[in-house]
C-alpha positions in Angstrom: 88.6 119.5 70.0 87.7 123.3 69.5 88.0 125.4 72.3 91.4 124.1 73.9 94.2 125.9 72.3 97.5 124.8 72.3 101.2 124.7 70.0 100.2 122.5 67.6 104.5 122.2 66.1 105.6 118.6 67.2 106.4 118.2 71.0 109.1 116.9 72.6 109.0 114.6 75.0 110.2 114.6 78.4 111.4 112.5 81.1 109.1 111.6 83.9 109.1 114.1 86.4 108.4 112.2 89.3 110.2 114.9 92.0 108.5 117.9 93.5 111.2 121.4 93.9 111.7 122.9 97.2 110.0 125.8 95.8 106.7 124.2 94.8 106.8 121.7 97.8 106.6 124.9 100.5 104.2 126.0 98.0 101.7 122.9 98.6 102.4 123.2 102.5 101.6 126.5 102.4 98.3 126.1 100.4 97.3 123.2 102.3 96.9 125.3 105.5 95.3 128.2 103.8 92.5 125.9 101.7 91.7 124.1 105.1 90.4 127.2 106.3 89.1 128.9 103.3 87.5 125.7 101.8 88.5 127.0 98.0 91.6 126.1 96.1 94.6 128.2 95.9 94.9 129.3 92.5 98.5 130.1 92.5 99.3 127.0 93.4 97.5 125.4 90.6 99.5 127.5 88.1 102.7 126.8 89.7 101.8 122.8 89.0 100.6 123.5 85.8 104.5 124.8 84.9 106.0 121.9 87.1 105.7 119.1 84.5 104.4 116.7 86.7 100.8 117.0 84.4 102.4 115.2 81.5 103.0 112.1 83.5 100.2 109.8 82.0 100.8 111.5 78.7 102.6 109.0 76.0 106.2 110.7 74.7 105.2 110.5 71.1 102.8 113.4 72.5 105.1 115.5 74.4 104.5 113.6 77.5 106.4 111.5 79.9 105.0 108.1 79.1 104.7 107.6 82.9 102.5 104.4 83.6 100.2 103.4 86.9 104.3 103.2 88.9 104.6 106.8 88.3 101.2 107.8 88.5 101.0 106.7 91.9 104.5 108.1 92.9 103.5 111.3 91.9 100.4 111.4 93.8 101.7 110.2 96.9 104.1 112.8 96.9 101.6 115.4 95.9 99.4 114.0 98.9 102.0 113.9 101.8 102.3 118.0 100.8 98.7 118.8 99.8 96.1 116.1 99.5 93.5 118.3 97.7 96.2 119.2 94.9 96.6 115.6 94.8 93.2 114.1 93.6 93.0 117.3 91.1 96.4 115.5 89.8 95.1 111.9 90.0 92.1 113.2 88.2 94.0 114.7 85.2 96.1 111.8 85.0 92.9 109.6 85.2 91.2 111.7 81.8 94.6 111.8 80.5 95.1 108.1 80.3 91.5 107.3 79.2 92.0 109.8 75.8 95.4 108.1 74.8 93.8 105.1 75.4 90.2 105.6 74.3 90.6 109.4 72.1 90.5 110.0 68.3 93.5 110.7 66.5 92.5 113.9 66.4 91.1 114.1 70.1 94.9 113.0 71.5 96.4 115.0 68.8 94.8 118.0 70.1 94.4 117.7 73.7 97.4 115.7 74.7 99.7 118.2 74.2 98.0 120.7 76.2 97.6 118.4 79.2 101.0 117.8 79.1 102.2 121.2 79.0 99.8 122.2 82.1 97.6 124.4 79.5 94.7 122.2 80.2 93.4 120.9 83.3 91.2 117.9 83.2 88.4 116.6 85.6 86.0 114.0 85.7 82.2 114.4 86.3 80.4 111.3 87.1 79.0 111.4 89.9 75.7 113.2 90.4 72.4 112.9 93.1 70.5 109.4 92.7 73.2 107.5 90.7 74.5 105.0 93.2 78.3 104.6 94.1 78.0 102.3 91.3 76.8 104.8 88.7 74.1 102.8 87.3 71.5 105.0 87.5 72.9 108.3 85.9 70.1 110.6 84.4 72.2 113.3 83.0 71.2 112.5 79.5 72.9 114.1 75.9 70.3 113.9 73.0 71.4 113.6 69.4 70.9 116.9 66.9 70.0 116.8 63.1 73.2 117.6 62.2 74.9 114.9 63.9 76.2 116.4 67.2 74.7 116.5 70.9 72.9 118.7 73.5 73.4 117.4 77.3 71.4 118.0 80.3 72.0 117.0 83.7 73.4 118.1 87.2 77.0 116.4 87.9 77.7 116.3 91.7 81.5 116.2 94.0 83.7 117.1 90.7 86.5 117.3 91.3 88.7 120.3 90.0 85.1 121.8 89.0 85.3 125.9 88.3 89.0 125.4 87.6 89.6 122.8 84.9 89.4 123.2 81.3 88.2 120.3 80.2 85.9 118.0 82.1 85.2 113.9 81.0 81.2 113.9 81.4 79.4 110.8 81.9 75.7 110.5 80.5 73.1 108.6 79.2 72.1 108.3 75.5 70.2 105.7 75.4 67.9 103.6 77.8 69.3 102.9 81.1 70.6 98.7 81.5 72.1 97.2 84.3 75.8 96.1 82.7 76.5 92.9 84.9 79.8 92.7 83.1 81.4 95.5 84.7 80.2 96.5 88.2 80.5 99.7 87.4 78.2 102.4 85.1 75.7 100.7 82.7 75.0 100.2 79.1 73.4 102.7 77.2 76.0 105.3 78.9 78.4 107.2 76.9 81.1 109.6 77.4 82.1 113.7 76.1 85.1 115.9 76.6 83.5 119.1 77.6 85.0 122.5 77.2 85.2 124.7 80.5 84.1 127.7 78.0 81.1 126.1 76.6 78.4 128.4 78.0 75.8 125.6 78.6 78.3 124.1 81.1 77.9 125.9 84.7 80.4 124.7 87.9 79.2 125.6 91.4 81.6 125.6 94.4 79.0 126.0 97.0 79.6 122.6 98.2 81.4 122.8 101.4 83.5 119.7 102.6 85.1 118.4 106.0 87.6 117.2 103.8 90.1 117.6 100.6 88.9 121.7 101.3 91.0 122.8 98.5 90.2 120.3 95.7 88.0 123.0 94.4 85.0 119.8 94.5 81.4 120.8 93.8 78.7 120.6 91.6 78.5 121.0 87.6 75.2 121.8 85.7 74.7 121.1 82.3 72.0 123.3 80.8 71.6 123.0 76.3 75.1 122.0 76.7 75.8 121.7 72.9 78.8 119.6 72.2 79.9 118.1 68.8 80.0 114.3 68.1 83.9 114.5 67.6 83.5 115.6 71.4 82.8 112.2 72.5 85.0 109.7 73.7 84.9 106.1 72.6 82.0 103.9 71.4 78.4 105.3 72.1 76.6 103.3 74.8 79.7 101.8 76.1 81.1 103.9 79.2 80.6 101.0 81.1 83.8 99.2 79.1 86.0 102.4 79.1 85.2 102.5 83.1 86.2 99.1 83.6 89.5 99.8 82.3 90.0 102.6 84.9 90.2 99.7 87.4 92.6 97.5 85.4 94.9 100.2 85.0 96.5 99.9 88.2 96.2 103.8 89.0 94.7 104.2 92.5 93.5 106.5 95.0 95.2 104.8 97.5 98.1 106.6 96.3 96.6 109.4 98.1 95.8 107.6 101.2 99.5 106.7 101.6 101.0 110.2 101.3 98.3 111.2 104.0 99.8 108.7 106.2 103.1 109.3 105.5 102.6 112.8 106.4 100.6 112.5 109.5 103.3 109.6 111.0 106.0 112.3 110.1 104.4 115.0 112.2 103.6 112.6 115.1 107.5 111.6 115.2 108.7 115.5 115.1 106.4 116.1 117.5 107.9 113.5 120.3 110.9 114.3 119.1 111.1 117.9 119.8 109.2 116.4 123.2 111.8 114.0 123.7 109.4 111.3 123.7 111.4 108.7 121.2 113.6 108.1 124.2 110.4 105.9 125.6 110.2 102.0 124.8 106.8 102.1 124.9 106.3 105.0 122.5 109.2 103.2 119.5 107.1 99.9 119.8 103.5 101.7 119.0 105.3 103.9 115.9 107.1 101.1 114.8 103.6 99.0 114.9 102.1 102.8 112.4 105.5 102.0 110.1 104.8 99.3 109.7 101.2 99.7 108.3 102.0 102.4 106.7 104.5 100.2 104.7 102.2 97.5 104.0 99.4 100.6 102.3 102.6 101.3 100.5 103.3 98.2 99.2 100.2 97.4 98.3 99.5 100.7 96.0 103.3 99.7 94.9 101.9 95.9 93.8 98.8 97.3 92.1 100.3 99.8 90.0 103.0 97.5 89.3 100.0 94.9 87.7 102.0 91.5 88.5 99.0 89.9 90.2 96.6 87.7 89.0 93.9 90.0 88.9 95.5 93.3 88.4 91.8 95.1 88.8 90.8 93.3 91.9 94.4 94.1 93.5 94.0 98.0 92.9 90.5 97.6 94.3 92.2 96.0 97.5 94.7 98.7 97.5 92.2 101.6 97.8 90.4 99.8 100.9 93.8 98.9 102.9 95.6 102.5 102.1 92.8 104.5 103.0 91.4 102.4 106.1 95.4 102.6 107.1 94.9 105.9 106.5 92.1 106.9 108.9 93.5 104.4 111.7 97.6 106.1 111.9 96.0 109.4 111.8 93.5 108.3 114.7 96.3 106.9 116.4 98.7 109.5 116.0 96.2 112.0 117.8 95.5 109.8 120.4 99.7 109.8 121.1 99.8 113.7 120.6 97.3 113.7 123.3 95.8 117.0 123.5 98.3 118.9 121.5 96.6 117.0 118.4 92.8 117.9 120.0 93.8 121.6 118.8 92.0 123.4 116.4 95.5 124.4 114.6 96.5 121.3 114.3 97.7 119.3 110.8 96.8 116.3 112.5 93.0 117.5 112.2 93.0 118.5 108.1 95.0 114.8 107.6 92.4 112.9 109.5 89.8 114.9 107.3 91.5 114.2 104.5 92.1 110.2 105.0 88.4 110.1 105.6 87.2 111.7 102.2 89.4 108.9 99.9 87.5 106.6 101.2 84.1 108.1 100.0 86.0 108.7 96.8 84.8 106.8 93.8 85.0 104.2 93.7 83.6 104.3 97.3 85.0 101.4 99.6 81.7 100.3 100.0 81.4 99.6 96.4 85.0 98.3 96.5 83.9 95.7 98.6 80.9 94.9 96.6 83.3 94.6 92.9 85.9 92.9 95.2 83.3 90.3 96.4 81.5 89.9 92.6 84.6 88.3 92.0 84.0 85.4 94.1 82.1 82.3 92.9 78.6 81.7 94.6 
């Protein structure tokens, strides 16, 4: 793809690199703290995942990545989360674009970009969503029309991208062709079709004026597409047929729930210190109600655990079911939890705020749980 540049001498591959350094973990502590206030991402952190390896995870060896699958995926992004949920989604969200061009790219698309989003030089996003389209993206207008000499111009306004005004590459989703309902999938519609975008290309504009209660450094906001002149090696699987690669997002077994459960992991871990410094784990009361949170949170856990494992029946509808339980879990420990810290959690200062915050956003994260429950309940004969 022109634009991203990268070492194009064979790559080796690497092992999975599934655990975070001390260094980078105080690093994501740190940021997440700072981002919560500022509401903008913390660029040094960004560069110090880009070196960390953990970006080639969803990239196969044979292109110098780590051949991680949905297990790893969601390992990594639970750890991510229980540091820094914002850095998190930016992560799921490069694995997510990563996996669709092995899967999905031309040999020379995953020839050229795989490497680079391995190695941390390119940053992917996703922009989907946008005002008017549904949780269900059906009704996208952000259209691409077809040059005489083969290649594209797209037009549209993009709305909560993630990673937008810091990624290099960003997976667009538009229209080329007349908007119909794809009962097949649930999710998108025919006549949609998929490009890789450049961050350089001039007709492509991010906006971070968006300002969140939630996932405050995930650097999420709005992307504008203005005579945004791409080439028709630029796009990514069949034309018309989003809808299919889409689908396949689901039956991956990837899932945002991954971020739910660091959340929760995080916020039972500070609501333990915190009676333990208190001396508040001495009380029967207080063991039964945090064993009651372990145990939930081990049950999210298990859940993301089963769906990016795929042994179910219905591998797509599982990872569907794990995104409602981890991130419903996730709002109702971290509701709990301040209700046990009692006014010390009613701070402004507190973590126990930013978490809450945070739990609540994965849940409006596509696909929403509303339209999780809507897929989840397609499934079921009338």
């Amino acid at each position: 793809m022109a634009g991203i540049i990268h070492d194009a001498r064979p790559h080796r591959s690497k092992q999975a690199e599934t655990d975070i350094g001390p260094a980078l973990e105080q690093t994501l502590l740190r940021s997440a703290a700072t981002s919560a206030v500022s509401g903008r991402p913390d660029l040094g952190t960004l560069t110090e995942l880009r070196a960390s390896g953990l970006l080639a995870t969803a990239v196969p060896r044979e292109f110098g990545g780590a051949g991680g699958g949905a297990v790893d995926i969601n390992r990594v992004v639970e750890r991510l989360a229980r540091l820094n949920p914002s850095v998190a989604i930016m992560a799921f969200q490069h694995f997510a674009v990563s996996s669709r061009i092995a899967e999905w790219g031309s040999q020379e698309q995953r020839r050229t970009l795989l490497p680079a989003l391995a190695e941390g030089t390119c940053l992917a996003a996703s922009a989907w969503s946008e005002p008017g389209s549904g949780a269900a993206k059906r009704n996208v207008s952000s259209t691409a029309v077809r040059r005489s000499d083969g290649g594209w111009v797209l037009d549209g306004a993009k709305s909560f991208t993630t990673t937008a005004s810091v990624a290099d590459l960003y997976l667009v989703l538009v229209r080329t062709g007349e908007p119909q309902e794809d009962p097949g999938s649930g999710y998108g519609a025919a006549g949609q079709t998929f490009f890789l975008v450049d961050a350089r290309n001039p007709g492509l504009i991010p906006d971070l004026s968006l300002d969140l209660v939630g996932m405050r450094g995930s650097a999420t906001g709005f992307v504008t597409m203005h005579g945004c002149r791409v080439g028709d090696e630029d796009r990514l699987g069949p034309e018309g047929h989003a809808a299919r690669i889409i689908a396949g997002v689901r039956e991956s077994g990837a899932t945002l729930g991954a971020v739910a459960v660091g959340v929760t992991q995080a916020a039972f871990e500070l609501l333990v210190g915190h009676l333990r410094r208190r001396g508040g784990l001495t009380s029967p009361v207080v063991r039964d109600r945090l064993v009651s949170l372990a145990t939930r949170v081990e049950s999210a856990r298990a859940m993301v655990e089963r769906a990016g494992a795929r042994s179910s029946a219905d591998p797509g509808t599982t990872t569907l079911h794990s995104k409602l339980h981890a991130s419903m879990v996730a709002e109702e420990v971290c509701l709990e939890a301040a209700r046990m810290l009692g006014s010390s959690g009613y701070a402004v200062t507190s973590d126990l705020n930013r978490m809450l915050a945070d739990a609540r956003a994965v849940g409006l994260m596509g696909p929403t749980n509303e339209l999780c429950r809507e897929l989840v309940a397609s499934t079921w004969p009338n």
